[in-house]
N, C-alpha and C positions, 0 to 999 in steps of 0.2 A: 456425403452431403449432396442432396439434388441442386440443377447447375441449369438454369433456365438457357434456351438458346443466346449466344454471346449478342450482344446488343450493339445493332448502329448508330446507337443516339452517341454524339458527345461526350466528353468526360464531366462536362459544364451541365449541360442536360440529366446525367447523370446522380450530379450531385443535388440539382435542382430537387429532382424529384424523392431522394430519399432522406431531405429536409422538408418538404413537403408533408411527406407521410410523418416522419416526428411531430411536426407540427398537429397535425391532424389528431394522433394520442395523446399529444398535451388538451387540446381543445375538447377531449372526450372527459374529460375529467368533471366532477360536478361534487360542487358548485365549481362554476368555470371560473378560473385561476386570474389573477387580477394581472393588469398591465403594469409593470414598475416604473419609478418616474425616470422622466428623459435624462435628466439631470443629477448622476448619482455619486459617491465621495468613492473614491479609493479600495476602499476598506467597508464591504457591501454586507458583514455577515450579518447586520442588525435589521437589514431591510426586510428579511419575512416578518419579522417580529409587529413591521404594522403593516400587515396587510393579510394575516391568519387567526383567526379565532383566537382567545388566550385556550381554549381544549385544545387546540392543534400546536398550538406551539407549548403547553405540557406536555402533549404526548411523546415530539419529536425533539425533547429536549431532555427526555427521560433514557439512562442508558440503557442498555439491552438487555441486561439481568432483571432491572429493577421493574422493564415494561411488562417480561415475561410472568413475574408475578400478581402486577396489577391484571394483565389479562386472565390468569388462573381465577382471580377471587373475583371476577365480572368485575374490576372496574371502570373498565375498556372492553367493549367488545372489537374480536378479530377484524370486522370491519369499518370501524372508526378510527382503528389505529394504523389501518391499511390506507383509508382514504384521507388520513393527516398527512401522513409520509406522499400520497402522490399529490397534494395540490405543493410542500412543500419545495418535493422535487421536479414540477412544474417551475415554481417562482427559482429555480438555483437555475433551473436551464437558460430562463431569462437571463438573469444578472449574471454567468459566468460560461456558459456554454457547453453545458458538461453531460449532455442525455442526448442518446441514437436513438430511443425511443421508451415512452410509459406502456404500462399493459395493466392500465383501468378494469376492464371487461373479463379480464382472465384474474385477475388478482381481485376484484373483490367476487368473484365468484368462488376463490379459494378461499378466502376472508368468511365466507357465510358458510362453504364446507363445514369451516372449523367450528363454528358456534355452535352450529348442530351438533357435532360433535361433542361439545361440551357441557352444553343442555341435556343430550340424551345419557351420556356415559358420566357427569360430574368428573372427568378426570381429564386430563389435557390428551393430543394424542399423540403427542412424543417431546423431548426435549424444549424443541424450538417452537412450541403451539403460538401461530397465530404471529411471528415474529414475520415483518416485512424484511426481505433484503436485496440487495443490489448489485448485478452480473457487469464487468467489464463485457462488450457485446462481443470477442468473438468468444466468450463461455457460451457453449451451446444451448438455445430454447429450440425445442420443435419447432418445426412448423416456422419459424425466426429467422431473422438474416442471420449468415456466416464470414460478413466480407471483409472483419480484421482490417477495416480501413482501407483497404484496396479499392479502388475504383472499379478494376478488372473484375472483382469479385460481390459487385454490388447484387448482383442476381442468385447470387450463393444461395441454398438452404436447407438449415438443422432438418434431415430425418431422424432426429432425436433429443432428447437429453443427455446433456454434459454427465459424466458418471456421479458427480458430485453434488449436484443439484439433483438429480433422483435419492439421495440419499439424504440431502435436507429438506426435499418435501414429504420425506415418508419421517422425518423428524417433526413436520410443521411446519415449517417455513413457509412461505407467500411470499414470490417474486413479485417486483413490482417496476421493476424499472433497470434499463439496462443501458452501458455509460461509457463515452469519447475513448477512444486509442488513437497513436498516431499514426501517420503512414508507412510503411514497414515494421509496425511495433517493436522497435529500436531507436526512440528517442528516450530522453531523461526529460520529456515535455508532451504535451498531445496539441499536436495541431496535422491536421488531415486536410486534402482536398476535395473527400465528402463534406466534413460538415466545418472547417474552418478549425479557429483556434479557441485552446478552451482555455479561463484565463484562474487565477488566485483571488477566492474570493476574501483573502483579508487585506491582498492588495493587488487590484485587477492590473496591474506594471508587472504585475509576475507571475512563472510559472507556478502550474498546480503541482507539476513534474510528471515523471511519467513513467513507462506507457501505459499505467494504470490511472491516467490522469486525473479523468471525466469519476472516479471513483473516489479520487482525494477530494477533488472540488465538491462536489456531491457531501461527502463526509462534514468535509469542513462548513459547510452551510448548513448542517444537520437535517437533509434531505435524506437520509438513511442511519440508521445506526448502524449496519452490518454490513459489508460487500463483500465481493470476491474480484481478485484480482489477478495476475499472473509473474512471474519476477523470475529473468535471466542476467541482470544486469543490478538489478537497483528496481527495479518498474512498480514493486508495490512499497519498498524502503523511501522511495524519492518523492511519490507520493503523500505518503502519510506523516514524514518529514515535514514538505512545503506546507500542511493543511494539519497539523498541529492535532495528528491524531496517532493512536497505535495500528501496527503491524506484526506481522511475525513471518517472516520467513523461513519454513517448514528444511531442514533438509529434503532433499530428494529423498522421490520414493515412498511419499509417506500422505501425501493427498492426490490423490486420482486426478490425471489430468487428461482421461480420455476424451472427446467430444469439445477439444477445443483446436478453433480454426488456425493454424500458422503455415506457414511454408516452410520448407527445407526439415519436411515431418522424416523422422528417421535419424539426425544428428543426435550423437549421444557424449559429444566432446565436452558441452557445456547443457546439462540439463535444465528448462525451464522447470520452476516451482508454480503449483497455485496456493495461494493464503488468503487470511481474512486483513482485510481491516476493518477497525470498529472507533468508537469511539469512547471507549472505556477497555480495559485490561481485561476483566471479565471477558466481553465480547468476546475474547482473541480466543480466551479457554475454552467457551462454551464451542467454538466451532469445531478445533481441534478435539477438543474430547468427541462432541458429537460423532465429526467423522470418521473418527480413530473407531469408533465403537461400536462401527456397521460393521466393521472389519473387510473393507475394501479388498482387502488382498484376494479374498474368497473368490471375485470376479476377474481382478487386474492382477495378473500373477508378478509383475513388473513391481509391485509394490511390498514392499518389505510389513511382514508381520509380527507387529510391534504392538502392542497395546499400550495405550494411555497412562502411565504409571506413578498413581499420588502417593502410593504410600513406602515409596524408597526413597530414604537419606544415600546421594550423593558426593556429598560434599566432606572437605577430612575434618577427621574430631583431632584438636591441640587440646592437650591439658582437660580433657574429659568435656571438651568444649567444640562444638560444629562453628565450625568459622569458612569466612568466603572470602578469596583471596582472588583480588580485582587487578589484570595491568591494566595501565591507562595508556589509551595510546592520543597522543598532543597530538600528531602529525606524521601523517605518512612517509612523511621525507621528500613528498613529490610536489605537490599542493597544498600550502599551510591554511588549513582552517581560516576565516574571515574573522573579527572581532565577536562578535555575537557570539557565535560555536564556541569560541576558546573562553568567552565569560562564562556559558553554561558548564563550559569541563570545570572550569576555575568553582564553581556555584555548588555543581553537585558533587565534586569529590572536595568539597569543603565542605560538606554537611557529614560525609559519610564518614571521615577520619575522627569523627566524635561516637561512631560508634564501633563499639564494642568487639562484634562480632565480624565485622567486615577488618583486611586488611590491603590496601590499596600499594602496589607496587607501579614502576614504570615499565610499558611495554615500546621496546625501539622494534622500526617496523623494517624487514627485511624485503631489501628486491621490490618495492612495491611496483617502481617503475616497470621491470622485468614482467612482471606478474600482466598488468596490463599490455603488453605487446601478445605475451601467451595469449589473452583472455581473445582478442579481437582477430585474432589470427583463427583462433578455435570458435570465435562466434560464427565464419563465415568460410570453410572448409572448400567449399565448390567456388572462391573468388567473390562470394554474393550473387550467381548464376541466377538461382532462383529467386531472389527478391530483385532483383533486376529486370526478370523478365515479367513480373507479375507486375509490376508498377507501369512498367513502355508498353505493357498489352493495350492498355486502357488512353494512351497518350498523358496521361494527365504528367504536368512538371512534379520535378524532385523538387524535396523541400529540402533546406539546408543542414538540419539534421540526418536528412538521409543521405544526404551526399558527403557530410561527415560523419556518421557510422561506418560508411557502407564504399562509400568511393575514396575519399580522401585518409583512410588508414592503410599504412605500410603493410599488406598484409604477408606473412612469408611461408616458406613450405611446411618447416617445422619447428615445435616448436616443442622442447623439454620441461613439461609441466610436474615433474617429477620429482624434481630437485628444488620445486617450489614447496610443495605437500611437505618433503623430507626436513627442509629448512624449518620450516616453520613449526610441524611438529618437535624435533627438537628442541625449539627454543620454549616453545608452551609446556615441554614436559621438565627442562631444565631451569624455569621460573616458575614449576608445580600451580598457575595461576587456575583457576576455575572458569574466569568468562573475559573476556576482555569489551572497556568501556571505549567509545571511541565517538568521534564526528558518525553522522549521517550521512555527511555528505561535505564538501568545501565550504558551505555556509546556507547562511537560509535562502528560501525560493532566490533563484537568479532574475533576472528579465530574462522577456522572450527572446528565442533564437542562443540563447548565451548557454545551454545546459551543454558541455562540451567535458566536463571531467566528471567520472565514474568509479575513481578510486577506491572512494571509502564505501562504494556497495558490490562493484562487481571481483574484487577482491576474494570476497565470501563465498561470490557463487563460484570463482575456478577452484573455491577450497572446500567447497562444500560444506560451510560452518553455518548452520539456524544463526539466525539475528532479530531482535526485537526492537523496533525502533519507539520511542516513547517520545512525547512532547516535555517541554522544561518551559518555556515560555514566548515571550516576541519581542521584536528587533522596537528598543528604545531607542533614540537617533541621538540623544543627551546622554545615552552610556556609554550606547555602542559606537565610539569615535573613530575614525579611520588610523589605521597603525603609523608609529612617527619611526621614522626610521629605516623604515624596512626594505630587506634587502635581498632581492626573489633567486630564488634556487634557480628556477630554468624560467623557456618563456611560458610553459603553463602555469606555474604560479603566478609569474607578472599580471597576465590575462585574469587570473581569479582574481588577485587584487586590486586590479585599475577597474573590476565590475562594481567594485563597496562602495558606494554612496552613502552614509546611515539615513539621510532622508529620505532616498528612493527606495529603501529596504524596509519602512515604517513600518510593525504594525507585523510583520512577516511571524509567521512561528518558525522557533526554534527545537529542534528537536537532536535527539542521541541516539545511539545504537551501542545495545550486548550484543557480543557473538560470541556463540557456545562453540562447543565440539559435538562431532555428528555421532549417530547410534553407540553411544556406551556399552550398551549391553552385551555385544560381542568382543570389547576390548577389553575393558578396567576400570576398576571400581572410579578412578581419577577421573574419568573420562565423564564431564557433566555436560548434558546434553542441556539445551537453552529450552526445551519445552518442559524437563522436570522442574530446570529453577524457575519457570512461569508459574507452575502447578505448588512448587513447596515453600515457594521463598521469595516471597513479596517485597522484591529488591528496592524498587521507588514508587512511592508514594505519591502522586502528583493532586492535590483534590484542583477541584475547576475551579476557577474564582471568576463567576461572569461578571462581567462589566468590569472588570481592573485595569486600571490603567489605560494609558494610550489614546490616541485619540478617538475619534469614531466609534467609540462602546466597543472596546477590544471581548471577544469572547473564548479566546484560545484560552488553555491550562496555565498559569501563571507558576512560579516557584513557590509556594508557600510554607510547604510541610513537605519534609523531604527524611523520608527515614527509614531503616531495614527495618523487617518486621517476621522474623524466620518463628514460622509458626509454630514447624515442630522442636523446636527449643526449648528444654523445658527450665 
């Protein structure tokens, strides 16, 4: 990455000006994007809807399979559905703070590429023709800032394209906008001292999550169907979680993550993942297959050569019958899920015991505490040296997230992550279960500054299991009553639960997470990886039900229809 001579301006000057310049890509946008009222409810995700064309708000409220096709038969051209998506993610920058900058000028320029292209050849020019999507910013753009939130690193910039964005513009794609991390990208929140705090747009009291934050906010106001994100911890699970959308987090190895900006580049203790989130299931497939199907490996040898595989049954046949055998895990044993979480376990594995094909056991959760001390010992192997020194280059203050990742964990020499894989394997191969259902997270969106426990995502990542996180619904304040009785394991449970409020959580999505087992292919037939049962076996059903419920024209995924639906079944 070129690296402009280091700057004597301020960290405050600093930040001045590369809000500035956002500013200035929002104001390029045309028709220029409207001011929202001063005076706005909580719970903002209703506000585009009066203040955008009813075309623009078809467009961007249409999922991304569905828009892919109206764009093949011209019902939309590439660049009406490009300049829907930028005034909508314009008006979400307003109301929730979640865009480092739009690319107007470059994205409908790729936008009219495509038309032409499909004018002249009648055929689309690859998978994702004409599909807008959206970069957490340190995924690399040419020519683009690289500064991962750093101050230090505000002068950063892409000599190129991210490997993976070359790969979904030669699918089709159209960038259009690129979106908040926080500072050290090591929060479960995004707030930075470039551009401030980015908040929840179902209810600005709370996190979007993070560090792929500016990515969930974005989502969840349907300022993009598609993003890309990154995930060491939780960063695109916690996300997609708080913002009542899907995810997938990819085992390692398996999406190129060359061309994206981090420090302490060369750590292999705990590998970062990059994934999609979307806001539909589809989405999540279309990306993965997409880029599973350039065959990355061919450039990034680092990446395992695996192809995308729909037409293998995984799963064991009982009685001449494919059945899918779920543990559920209630609680980590460290931090009991909040009320909301544990009615949706209670919701959806009360739906799923009436079917047939599924069979639902208990999973107890071993060492989880253990596993966490591993996790944060191995996040930061040099002491945190380098994210230390990138953050005091610039002067700008630590934020309290960062001084609880990064300063305030016990961190020790060594630590036996060995005996964790072992453990846990055994017990998944001794309850033969196929995926395990669990929380997302201790509960829904927290408030700001409160994202402090990581259990039910960073777990994953020192075990290296894919997980899908899916939306179930949102935080009712007349259902979801605070627990009577309750009697806290340690003090980070006490701290999750003196956070629940049900009024202050109004309106929140709730969301869950499968996690599979990684690369099958080289172990056993038992071994079902969480990207096949994505591809063969349409586990939950969520349809949208907009405007249900809640106050403020809730538009999260409600629980309606909740049902296996295993295709290849006969």
């Amino acid at each position: 990455m070129a690296c402009k001579q280091v700057s004597s301006r301020t960290w405050q000057e600093i930040a001045l000006d590369v809000q500035k310049y956002r500013d200035k890509t929002i104001d390029e946008v045309s028709p220029p994007i409207s001011d929202v009222p001063t005076h706005l409810p909580l719970n903002v995700t209703n506000v585009p809807k009066d203040l955008l064309t009813s075309t623009e708000i078809s467009i961007t409220e249409t999922p991304p399979e569905e828009l892919l096709i109206a764009i093949e038969k011209r019902q939309y051209s590439c660049k009406e559905v490009t300049n829907a998506f930028l005034r909508r993610a314009g008006l979400a920058q307003k109301l929730v703070n979640c865009i480092t900058e739009l690319l107007p000028k470059q994205a409908l320029a790729r936008a009219e590429e495509l038309d032409r292209y499909l004018v002249d050849n009648g055929k689309p020019i690859g998978p994702l023709h004409g599909l807008p999507i959206s970069a957490k910013e340190h995924i690399g753009v040419k020519g683009l800032s690289a500064h991962g939130a750093f101050v230090s690193w505000a002068d950063r910039v892409n000599e190129d394209d991210a490997h993976v964005l070359k790969i979904l513009h030669e699918a089709g794609c159209v960038v259009f906008a690129r979106t908040t991390e926080p500072q050290s990208l090591m929060h479960l929140e995004t707030a930075s001292n470039l551009y401030g705090v980015t908040l929840n747009p179902f209810n600005t009291a709370l996190t979007p999550g993070g560090s792929s934050g500016g990515e969930g906010a974005l989502l969840g106001l349907r300022g993009t169907c598609l993003g890309l994100g990154t995930d060491i911890g939780g960063s695109i699970r916690s996300p997609a979680a708080n913002n009542g959308v899907w995810t997938l987090r990819p085992s390692t190895c398996r999406i190129p993550v060359s061309g994206v900006a981090v420090p302490m580049k060369g750590m292999e203790q705990i590998l970062p993942i990059l994934g999609p989130l979307s806001t539909s299931l589809e989405g999540i497939k279309l990306f993965m297959k997409t880029v599973i199907a350039a065959r990355p490996w061919l450039e990034d040898v680092s990446l395992l050569p695996l192809p995308w595989r729909e037409n293998e049954i995984w799963l064991r046949q009982q009685d001449g019958r494919t059945r899918l055998k779920i543990g559920v895990l209630w609680s980590d044993g460290v931090v009991k899920p909040q009320p909301p979480t544990t009615r949706a376990l209670k919701e959806v594995t009360g739906s799923l015991k009436a079917v047939d094909e599924v069979e639902l056991v208990e999973w107890l959760p071993w060492k989880h505490d253990y596993a966490w001390d591993v996790t944060t010992a191995l996040y930061f192997c040099d002491g945190g040296k380098d994210e230390k020194e990138i953050i005091d280059a610039s002067g700008e203050p630590w934020l309290p997230l960062s001084n609880f990742i990064i300063k305030e964990q016990p961190h020790v020499e060594y630590r036996d992550v060995d005996s964790i894989w072992k453990w846990t394997a055994e017990l998944w191969n001794e309850r033969e279960v196929d995926v395990i259902l669990c929380p997302a997270g201790p509960g829904p969106a927290p408030p700001l500054n409160c994202s402090r426990y990581w259990g039910y995502t960073s777990q994953w990542n020192l075990l290296d299991y894919p997980a899908l996180v899916f939306p179930v619904g949102q935080v009712d304040p007349g259902v979801d009553v605070q627990e009577k009785n309750f009697v806290a394991l340690n003090d980070k449970d006490q701290y999750n639960h003196d956070l629940y409020e049900p009024e202050k959580f109004r309106d929140a999505p709730i969301s869950l997470q499968l996690v599979g087992r990684s690369y099958p292919e080289v172990r056993s037939w038992r071994y079902v990886r969480l990207e096949l049962l994505v591809e063969r076996w349409i586990l939950v059903e969520i349809k949208p039900m907009w405007g249900c419920g809640g106050s403020g024209g809730n538009r999260a995924p409600c629980l309606r229809a909740l049902r296996c639906r295993p295709a290849f079944v006969k």
